[in-house]
LOVOTI-182488 format. One line per field, with one value per residue (C-alpha): residue number from 1; x, y negated, z; residue in three letters. Coordinates in nm, 3 decimals, padded with zeros to 5 digits. Example, Ala and Ser with C-alpha at 12.3 -4.5 7.8 and 13.67 -1.06 7.14 Angstrom:
2
i = (1, 2)
c1 = (01.230, 01.367)
c2 = (00.450, 00.106)
c3 = (00.780, 00.714)
aa = (ala, ser)
//
This chain:
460
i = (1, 2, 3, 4, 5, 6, 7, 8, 9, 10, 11, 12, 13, 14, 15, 16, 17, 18, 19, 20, 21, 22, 23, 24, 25, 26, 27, 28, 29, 30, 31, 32, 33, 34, 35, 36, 37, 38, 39, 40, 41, 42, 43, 44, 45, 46, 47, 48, 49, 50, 51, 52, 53, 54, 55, 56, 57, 58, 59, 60, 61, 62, 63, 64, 65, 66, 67, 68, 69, 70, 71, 72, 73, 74, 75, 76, 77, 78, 79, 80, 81, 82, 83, 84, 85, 86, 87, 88, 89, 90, 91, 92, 93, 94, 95, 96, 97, 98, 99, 100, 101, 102, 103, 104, 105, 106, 107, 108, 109, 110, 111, 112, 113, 114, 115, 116, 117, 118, 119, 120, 121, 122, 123, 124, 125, 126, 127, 128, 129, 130, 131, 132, 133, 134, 135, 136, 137, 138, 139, 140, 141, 142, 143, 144, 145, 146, 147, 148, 149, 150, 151, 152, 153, 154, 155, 156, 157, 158, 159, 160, 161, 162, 163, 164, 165, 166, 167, 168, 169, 170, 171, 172, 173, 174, 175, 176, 177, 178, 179, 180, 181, 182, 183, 184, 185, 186, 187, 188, 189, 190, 191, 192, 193, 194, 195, 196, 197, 198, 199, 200, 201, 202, 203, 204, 205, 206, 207, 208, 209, 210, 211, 212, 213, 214, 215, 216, 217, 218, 219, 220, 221, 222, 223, 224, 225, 226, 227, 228, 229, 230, 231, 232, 233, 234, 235, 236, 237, 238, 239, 240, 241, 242, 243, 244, 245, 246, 247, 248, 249, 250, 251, 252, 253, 254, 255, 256, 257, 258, 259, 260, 261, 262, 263, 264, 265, 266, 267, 268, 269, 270, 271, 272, 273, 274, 275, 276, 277, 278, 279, 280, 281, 282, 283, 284, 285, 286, 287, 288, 289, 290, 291, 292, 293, 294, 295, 296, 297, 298, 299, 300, 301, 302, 303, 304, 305, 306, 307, 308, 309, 310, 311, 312, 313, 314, 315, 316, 317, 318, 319, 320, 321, 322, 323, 324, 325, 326, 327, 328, 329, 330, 331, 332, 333, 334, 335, 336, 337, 338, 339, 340, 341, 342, 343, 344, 345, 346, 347, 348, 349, 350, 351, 352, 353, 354, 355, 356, 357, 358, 359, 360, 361, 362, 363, 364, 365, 366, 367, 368, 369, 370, 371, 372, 373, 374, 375, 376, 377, 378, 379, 380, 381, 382, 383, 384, 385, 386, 387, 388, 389, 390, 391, 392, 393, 394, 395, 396, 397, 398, 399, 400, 401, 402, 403, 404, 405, 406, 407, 408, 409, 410, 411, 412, 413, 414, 415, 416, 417, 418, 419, 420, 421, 422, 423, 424, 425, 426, 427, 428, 429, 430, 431, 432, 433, 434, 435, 436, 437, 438, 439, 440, 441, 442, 443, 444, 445, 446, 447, 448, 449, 450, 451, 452, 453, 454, 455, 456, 457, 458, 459, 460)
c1 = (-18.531, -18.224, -18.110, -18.135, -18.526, -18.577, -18.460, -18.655, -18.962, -18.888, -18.786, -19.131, -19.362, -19.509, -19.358, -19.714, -19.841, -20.089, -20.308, -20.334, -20.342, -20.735, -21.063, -21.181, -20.931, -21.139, -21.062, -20.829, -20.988, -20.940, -20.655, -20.690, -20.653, -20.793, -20.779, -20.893, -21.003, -21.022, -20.990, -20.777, -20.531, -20.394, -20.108, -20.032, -20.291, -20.162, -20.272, -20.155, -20.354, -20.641, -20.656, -20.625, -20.923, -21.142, -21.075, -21.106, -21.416, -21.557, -21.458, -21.597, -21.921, -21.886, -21.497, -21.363, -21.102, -20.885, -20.670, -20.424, -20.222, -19.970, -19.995, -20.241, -20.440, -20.276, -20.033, -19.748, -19.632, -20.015, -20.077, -19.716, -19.706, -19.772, -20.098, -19.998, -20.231, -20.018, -20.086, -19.756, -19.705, -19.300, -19.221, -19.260, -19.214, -18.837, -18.774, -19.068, -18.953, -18.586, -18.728, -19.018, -18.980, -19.188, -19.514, -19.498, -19.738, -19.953, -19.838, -19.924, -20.306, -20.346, -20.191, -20.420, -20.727, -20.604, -20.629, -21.000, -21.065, -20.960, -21.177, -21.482, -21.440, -21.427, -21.754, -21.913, -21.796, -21.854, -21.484, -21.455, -21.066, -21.056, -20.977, -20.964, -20.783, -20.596, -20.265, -19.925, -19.709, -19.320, -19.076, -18.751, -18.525, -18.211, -18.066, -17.991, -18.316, -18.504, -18.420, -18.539, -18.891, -18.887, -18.896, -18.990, -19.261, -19.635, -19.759, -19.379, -19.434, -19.204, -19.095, -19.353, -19.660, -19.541, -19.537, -19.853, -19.998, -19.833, -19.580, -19.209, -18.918, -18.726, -18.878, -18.752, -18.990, -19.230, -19.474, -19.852, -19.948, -20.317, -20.481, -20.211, -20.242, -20.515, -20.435, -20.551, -20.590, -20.369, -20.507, -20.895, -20.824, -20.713, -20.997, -21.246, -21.097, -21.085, -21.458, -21.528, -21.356, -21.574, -21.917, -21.855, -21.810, -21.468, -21.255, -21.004, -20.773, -20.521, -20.269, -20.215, -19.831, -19.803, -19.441, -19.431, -19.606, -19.608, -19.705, -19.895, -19.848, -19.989, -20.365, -20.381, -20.382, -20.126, -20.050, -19.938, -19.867, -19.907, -19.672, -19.941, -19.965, -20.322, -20.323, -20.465, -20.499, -20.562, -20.639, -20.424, -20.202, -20.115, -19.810, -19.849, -19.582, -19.357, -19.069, -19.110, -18.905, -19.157, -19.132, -19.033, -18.628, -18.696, -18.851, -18.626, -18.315, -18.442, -18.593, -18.434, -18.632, -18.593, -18.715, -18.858, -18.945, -19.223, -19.328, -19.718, -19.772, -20.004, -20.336, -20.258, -20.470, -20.653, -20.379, -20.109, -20.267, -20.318, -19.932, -19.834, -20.176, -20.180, -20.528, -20.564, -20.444, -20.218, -19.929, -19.584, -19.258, -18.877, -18.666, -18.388, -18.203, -18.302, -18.609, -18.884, -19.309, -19.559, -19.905, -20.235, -20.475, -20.793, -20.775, -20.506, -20.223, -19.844, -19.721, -19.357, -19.139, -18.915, -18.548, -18.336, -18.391, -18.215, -18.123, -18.014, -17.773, -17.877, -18.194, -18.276, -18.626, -18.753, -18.962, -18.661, -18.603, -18.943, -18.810, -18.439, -18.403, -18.131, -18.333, -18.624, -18.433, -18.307, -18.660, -18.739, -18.500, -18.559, -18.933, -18.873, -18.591, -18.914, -19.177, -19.017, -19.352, -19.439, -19.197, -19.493, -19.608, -19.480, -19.525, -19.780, -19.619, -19.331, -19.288, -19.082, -19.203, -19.043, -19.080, -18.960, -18.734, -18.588, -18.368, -18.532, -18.767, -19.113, -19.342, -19.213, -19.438, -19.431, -19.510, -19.415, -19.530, -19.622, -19.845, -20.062, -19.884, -19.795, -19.649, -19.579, -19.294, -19.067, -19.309, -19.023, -19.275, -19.522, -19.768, -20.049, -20.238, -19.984, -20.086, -20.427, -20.244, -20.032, -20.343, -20.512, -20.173, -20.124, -20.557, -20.428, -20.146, -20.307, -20.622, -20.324, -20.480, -20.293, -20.431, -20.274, -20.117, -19.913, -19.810, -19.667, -19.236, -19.295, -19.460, -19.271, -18.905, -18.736, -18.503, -18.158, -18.106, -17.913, -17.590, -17.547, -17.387, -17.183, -17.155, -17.538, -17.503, -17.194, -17.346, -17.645, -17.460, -17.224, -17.533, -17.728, -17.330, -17.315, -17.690, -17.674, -17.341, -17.564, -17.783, -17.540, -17.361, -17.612, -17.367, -17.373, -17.065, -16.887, -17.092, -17.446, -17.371, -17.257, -17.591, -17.754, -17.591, -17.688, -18.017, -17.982, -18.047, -18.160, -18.457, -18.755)
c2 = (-06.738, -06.753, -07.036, -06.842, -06.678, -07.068, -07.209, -06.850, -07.034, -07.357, -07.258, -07.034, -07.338, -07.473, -07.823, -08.066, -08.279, -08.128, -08.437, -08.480, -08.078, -08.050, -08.040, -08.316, -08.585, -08.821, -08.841, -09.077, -09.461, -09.596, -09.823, -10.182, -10.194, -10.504, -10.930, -11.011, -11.279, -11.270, -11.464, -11.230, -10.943, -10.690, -10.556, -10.192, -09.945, -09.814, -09.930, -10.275, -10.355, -10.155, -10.331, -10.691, -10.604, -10.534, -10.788, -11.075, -10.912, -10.939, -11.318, -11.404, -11.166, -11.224, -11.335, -11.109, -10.859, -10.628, -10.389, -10.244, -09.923, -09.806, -09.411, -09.301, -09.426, -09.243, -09.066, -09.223, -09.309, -09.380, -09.040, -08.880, -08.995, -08.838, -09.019, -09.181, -09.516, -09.719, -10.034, -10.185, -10.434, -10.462, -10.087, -10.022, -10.268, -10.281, -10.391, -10.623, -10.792, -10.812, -10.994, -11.195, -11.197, -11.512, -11.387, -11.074, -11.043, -11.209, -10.918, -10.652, -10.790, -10.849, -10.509, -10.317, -10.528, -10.463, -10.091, -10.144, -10.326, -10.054, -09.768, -09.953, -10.032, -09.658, -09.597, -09.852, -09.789, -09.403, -09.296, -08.969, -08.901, -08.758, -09.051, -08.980, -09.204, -08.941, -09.166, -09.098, -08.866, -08.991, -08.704, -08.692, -08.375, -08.459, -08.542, -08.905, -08.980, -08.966, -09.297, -09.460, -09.353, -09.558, -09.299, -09.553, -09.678, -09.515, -09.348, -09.150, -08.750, -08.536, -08.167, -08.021, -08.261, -08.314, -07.940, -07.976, -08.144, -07.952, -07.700, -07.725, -07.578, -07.862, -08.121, -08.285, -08.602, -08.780, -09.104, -09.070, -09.430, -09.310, -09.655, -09.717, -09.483, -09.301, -08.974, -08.989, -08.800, -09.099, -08.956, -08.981, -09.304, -09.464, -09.316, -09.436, -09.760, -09.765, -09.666, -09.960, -10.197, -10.082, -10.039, -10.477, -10.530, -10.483, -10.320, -10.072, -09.949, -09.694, -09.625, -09.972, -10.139, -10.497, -10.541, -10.936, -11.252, -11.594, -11.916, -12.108, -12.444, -12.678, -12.608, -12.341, -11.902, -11.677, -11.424, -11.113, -10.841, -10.466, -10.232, -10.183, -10.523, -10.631, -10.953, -11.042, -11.369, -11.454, -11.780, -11.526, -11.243, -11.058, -10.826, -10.451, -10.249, -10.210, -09.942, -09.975, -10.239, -10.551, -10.891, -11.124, -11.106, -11.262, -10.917, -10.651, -10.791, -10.723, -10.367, -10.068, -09.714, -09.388, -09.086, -08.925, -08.531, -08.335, -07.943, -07.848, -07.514, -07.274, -07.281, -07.200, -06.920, -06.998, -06.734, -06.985, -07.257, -07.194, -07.103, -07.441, -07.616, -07.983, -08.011, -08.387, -08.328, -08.619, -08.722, -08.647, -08.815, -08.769, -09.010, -08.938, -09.249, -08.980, -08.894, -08.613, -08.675, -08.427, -08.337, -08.128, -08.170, -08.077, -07.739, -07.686, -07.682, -07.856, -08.139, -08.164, -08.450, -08.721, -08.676, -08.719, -09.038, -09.004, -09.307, -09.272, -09.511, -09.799, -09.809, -09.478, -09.381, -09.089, -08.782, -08.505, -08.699, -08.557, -08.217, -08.181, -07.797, -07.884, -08.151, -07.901, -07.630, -07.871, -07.964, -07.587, -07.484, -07.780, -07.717, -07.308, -07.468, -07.700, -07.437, -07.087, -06.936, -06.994, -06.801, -06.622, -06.927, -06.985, -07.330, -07.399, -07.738, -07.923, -08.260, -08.612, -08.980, -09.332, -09.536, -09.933, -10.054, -10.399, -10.448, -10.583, -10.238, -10.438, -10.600, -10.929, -11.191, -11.501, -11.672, -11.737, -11.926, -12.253, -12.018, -11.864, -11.490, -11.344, -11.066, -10.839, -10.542, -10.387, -10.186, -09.902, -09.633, -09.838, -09.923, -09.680, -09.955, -10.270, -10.284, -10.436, -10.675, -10.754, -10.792, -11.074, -11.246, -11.222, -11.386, -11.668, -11.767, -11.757, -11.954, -12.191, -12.174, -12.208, -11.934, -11.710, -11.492, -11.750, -11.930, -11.619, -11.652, -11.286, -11.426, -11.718, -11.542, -11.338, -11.016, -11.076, -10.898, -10.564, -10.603, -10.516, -10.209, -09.983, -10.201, -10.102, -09.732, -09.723, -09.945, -09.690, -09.390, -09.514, -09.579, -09.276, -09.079, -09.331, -09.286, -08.942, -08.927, -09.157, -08.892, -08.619, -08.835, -09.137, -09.376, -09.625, -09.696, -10.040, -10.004, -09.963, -10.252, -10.480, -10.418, -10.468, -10.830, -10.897, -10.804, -10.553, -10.200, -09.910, -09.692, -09.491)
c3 = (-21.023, -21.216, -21.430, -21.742, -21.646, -21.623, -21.938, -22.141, -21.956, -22.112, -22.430, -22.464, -22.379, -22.677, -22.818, -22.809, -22.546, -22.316, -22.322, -22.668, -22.741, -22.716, -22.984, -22.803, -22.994, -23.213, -23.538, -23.696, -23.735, -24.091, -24.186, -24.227, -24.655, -24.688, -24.641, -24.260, -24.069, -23.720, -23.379, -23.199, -23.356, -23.116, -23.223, -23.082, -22.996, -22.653, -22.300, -22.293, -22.639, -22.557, -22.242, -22.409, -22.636, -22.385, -22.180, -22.466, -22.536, -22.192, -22.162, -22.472, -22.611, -23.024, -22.998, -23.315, -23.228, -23.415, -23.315, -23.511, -23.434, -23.649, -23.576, -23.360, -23.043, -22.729, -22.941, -22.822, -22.444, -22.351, -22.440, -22.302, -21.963, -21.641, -21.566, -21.257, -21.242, -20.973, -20.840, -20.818, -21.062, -20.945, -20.995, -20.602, -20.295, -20.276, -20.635, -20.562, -20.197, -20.352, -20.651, -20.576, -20.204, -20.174, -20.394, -20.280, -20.080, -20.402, -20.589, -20.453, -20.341, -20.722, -20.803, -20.574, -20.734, -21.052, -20.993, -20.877, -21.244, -21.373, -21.182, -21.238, -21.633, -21.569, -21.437, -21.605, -21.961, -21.852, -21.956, -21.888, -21.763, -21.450, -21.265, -20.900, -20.654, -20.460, -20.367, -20.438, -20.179, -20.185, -20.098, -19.940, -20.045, -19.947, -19.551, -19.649, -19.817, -19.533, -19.422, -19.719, -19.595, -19.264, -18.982, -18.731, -18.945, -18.913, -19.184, -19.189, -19.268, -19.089, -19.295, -19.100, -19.182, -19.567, -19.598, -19.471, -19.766, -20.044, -19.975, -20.097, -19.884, -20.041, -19.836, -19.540, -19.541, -19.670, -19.726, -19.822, -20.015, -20.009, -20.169, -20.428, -20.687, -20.900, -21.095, -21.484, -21.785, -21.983, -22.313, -22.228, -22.072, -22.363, -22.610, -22.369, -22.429, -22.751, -22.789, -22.569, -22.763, -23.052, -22.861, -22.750, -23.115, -23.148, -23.483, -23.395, -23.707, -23.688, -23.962, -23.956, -23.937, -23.890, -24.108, -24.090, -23.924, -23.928, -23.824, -24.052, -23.925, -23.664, -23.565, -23.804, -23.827, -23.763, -24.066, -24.085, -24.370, -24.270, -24.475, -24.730, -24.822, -24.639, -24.469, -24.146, -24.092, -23.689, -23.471, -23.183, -23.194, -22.903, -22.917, -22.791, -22.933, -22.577, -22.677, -23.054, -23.254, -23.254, -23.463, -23.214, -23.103, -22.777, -22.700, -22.894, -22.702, -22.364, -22.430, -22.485, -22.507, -22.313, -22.360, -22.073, -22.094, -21.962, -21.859, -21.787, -21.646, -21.708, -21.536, -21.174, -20.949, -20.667, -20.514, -20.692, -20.550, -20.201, -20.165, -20.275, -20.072, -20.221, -20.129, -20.196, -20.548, -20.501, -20.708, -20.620, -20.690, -20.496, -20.362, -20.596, -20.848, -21.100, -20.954, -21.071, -21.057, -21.072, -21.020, -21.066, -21.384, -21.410, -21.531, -21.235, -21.407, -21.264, -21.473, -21.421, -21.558, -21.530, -21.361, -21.723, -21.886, -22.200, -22.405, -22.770, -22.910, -23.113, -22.965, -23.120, -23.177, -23.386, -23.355, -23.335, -22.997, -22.830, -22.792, -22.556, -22.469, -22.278, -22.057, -22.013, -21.926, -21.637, -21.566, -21.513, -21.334, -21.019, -21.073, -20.974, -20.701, -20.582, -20.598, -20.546, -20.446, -20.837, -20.968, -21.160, -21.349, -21.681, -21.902, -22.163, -22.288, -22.304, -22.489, -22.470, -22.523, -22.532, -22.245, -22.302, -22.043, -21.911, -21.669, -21.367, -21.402, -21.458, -21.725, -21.826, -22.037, -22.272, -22.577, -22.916, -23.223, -23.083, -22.804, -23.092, -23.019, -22.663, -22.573, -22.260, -22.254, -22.056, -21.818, -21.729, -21.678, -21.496, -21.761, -21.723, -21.424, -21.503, -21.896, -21.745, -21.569, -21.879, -22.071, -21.845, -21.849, -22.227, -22.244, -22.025, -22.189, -22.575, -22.356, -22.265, -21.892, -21.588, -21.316, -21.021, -21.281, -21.507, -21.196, -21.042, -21.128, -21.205, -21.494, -21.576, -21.522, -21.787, -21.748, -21.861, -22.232, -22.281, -22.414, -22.784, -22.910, -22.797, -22.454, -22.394, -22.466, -22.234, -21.971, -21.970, -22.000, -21.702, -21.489, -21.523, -21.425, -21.083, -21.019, -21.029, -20.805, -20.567, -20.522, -20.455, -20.168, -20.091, -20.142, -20.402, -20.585, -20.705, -21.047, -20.896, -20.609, -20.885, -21.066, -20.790, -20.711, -21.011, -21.022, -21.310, -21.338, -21.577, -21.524, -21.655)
aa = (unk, unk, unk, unk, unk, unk, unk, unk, unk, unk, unk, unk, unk, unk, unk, unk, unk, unk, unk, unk, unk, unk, unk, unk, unk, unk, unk, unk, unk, unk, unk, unk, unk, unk, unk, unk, unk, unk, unk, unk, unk, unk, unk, unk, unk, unk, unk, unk, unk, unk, unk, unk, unk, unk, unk, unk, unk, unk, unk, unk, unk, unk, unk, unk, unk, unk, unk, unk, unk, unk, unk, unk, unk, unk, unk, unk, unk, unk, unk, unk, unk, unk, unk, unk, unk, unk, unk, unk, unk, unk, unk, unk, unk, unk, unk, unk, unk, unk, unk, unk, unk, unk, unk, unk, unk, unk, unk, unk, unk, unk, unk, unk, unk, unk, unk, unk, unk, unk, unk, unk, unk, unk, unk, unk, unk, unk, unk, unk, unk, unk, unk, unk, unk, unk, unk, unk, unk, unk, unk, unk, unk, unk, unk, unk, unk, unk, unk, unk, unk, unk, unk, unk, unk, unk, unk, unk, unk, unk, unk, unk, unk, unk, unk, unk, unk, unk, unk, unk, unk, unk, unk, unk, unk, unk, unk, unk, unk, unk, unk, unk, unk, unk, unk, unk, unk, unk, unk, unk, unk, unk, unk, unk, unk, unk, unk, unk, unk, unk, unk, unk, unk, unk, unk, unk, unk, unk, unk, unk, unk, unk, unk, unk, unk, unk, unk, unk, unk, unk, unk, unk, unk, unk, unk, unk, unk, unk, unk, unk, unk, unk, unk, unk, unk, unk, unk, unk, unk, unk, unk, unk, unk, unk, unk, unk, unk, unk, unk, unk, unk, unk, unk, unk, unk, unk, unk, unk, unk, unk, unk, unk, unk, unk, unk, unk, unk, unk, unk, unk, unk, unk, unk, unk, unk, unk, unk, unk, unk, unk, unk, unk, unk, unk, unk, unk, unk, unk, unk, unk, unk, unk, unk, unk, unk, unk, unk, unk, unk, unk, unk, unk, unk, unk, unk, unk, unk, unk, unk, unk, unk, unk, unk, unk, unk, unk, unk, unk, unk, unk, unk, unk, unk, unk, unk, unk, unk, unk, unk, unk, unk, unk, unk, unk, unk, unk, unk, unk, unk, unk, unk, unk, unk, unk, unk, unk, unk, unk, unk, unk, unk, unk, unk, unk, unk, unk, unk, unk, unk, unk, unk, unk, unk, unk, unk, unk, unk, unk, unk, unk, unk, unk, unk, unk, unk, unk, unk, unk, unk, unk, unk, unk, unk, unk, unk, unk, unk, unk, unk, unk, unk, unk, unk, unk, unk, unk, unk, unk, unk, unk, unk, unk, unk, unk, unk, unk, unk, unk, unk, unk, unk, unk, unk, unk, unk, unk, unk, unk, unk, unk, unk, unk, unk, unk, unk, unk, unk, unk, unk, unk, unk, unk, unk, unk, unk, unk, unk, unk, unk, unk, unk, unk, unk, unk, unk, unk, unk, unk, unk, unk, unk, unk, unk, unk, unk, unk, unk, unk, unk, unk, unk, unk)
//
């Protein structure tokens, strides 16, 4: 297909979110309008607060819990991702071993039992969002990727066996992770939750922004104002808001949001789908610096995003960034390159979200306000499984406990801030131009091996 054929099949999708484009969407929560007292306020009604609800809830029946969400629950990145529920908690072994190479072993066991958690608050809370454990296949596409898969290894997928389990002429290699990753509909998941919360006694309020808090003193409540002037008055607060501007500093200055852009297809044939196989229905990403994932929904339709993380300076965030013609026309053309046997399928949807970044690519945690408000951020496109993770960390540190989570130095380290303007926007824009030459050649140059000596990096 040509370039241009490409981009008129981008440019005809439809600009909403395929998870969030349904009559099954509840309707809007009220707003919090009033005075409140409670023991816990969640602040953010994605994943990671959703999560942190639930949890309280289930250590302590009768505990009072309040979420508030300032737009609407999943309509942001829990409700613009790909659905990929991983089990890393490190964003993938390497960035893990070169990190934490003493725990990480501890890591990833808690990772992979984190992702069980999850599956069975699933079943039992009855959650209906297509979560299947199907595994995650890893795809080499260029000669000097292949490497990076471990050839001598077991489990290594030559072209022949890859194309075996869904059919690209682009690949040359592969790796099937068949425990460590469930596929999701991100946007069920989260309204699940959020019925949960409520059917354990829990308050979730949407329309709801938290504009100021404070402490109150020793021994006594947290406060904080939403923009309408109610006060919420809290023995706890735990922070939620990830790529969106938050209250504490010690969190704003080591995030910075990207947006990430998407393309569904239509519904595929069973013609359509036998040409490409996939079977297994597992999730797919590349090997690339600037790397694509896709996979199957329910209704059989290819969700294709990722590659072009786009960064907006000043920490830009605002609606008129969710659409990027220019980055989905890019996104269609390498998904007709990928699946050329599909040149008959058009797209449905195309859309954009915010993903919160940090520089060592995973969740980092802490506390603030004399340890009466924690926080977790900085997931970097991991948070779908590791906001569960965040939330248990974020209950033992308000609990003031010490466990196997707040001991980890996952837990107890801190990524290094971004720089402030216009050395952050040039950093980034520098990085994404050498990470993308790395992927033409393989090679990394001086810029990307002096991040790496330094333990810094920028990704989606």
């Amino acid at each position: 297909m040509s370039p241009s054929d490409a981009h008129a099949r981008a440019d005809a999708a439809a600009p909403r979110v395929l998870w969030l484009d349904t009559p099954d969407r509840p309707a809007p929560r009220p707003a919090v309008t009033t005075a409140t007292d409670v023991d816990l306020l969640v602040v953010g009604g994605g994943f990671t607060g959703l999560w942190t609800a639930l949890c309280a809830l289930e250590r302590e029946p009768g505990r009072s819990v309040l979420v508030v969400e300032r737009d609407r629950i999943a309509e942001q990145a829990t409700g613009r991702n790909g659905g990929f529920c991983e089990a890393s908690l490190t964003h993938g072994e390497d960035n893990g071993r070169e990190r934490w190479p003493d725990e990480y072993d501890e890591l990833e066991r808690l990772g992979l039992e984190n992702l069980d958690a999850i599956e069975a608050a699933v079943q039992h809370y009855g959650i209906d969002c297509d979560l299947r454990r199907t595994g995650q296949l890893s795809v080499a596409t260029r000669p000097h990727e292949v490497e990076g898969l471990a050839p001598d290894e077991d489990g290594f997928l030559d072209a022949g066996a890859v194309r075996a389990l869904v059919d690209s002429p682009t690949y040359l290699a592969g790796r099937l992770d068949a425990e460590g990753c469930a596929m999701v509909d991100p946007a069920r998941l989260a309204w699940g939750l959020a019925a949960a919360v409520e059917s354990l006694g829990g308050v979730v309020a949407e329309g709801t922004s938290v504009s100021r808090l404070r402490g109150r003193g020793p021994g006594g409540a947290v406060e904080a104002t939403t923009a309408s002037g109610a006060t919420i008055r809290a023995r706890h607060v735990a922070m939620a808001t990830n790529a969106f501007p938050g209250l504490l500093r010690r969190v704003s200055t080591r995030v910075v949001p990207v947006y990430d852009h998407v393309l569904a297809t239509e519904p595929l044939s069973a013609d359509q789908l036998a040409a490409v196989g996939w079977d297994s229905r597992c999730g797919v990403a590349d090997s690339g610096n600037l790397f694509h994932y896709y996979r199957l929904t329910a209704d059989d339709r290819i969700l294709w995003g990722g590659y072009d993380a786009v960064y907006h300076f000043g920490k830009g965030i605002a609606p008129g960034h969710e659409q990027r013609p220019a980055t989905h026309r890019v996104l269609a053309e390498h998904f007709y390159e990928t699946f050329p046997q599909l040149a008959g399928v058009g797209f449905s949807h195309r859309w954009g979200g915010v993903i919160d970044t940090c520089t060592r690519f995973c969740a980092f945690f802490g506390t603030a306000r004399r340890g009466r408000v924690a926080y977790a951020a900085g997931f970097t496109g991991l948070g779908v499984g590791a906001s569960r993770f965040a939330a248990e960390v974020m209950l033992d540190l308000l609990a003031g406990e010490e466990t196997p989570r707040t001991r980890l130095a996952m837990v107890r380290e801190k990524p290094l801030p971004f720089p402030p303007e216009p050395l952050a926007w040039t950093g980034i824009q520098l990085t994404r131009w050498a990470s993308a030459r790395a992927d033409a050649t393989g090679r990394r140059n001086l810029w990307l091996r002096t991040l790496d000596r330094l333990g810094l990096g920028f990704d989606s």
